[in-house]
N, C-alpha and C positions, 0 to 999 in steps of 0.2 A: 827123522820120523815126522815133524811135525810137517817140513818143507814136500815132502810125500804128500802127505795128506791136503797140503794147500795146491798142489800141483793136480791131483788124484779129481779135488776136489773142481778144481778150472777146468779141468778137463771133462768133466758130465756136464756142468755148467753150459761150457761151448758146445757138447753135440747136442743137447736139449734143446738148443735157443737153435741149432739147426733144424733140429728135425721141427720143431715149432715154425720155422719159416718157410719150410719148404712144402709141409701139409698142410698149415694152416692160412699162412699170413702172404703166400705165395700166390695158392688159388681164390685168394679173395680178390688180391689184389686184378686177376689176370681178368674176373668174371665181372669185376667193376668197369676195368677197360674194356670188356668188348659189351657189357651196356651197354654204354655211351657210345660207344661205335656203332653201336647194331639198330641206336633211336639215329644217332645221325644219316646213318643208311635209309634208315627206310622213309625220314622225313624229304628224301633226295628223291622217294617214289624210285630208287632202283630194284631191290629184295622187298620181302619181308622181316621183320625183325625177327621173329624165326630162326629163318634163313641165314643173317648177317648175323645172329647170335650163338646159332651154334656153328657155325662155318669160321668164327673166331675162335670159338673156343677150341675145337678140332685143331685151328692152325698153330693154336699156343698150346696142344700135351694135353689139353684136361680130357678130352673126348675123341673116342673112339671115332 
């Protein structure tokens, strides 16, 4: 019973700390990287940051 419930218990644990990484801690990280990608884009005078920012984001899932 008890080994259930410690098992029961691992088990919410690990999909919380998933669904926690994958809506939260996933798209932070993904919109931090194309920041930084989209000020070094445009400091190249290629895009607009804009442009290089949501053309990143699009290429990584977030946007449509």
């Amino acid at each position: 019973m008890k080994a259930t419930i410690i098992v029961l218990l691992a088990g919410v644990l690990l999909i919380g700390a998933g669904l926690f990484y994958w809506y939260e801690w996933r798209p932070n990280e993904i919109r931090k990287s194309c920041e930084r990608s989209a000020r070094v884009t445009e400091s190249w005078g290629d895009v607009s940051y804009e442009t290089a920012y949501f053309g990143c984001l699009r290429f990584k899932g977030l946007e449509k």
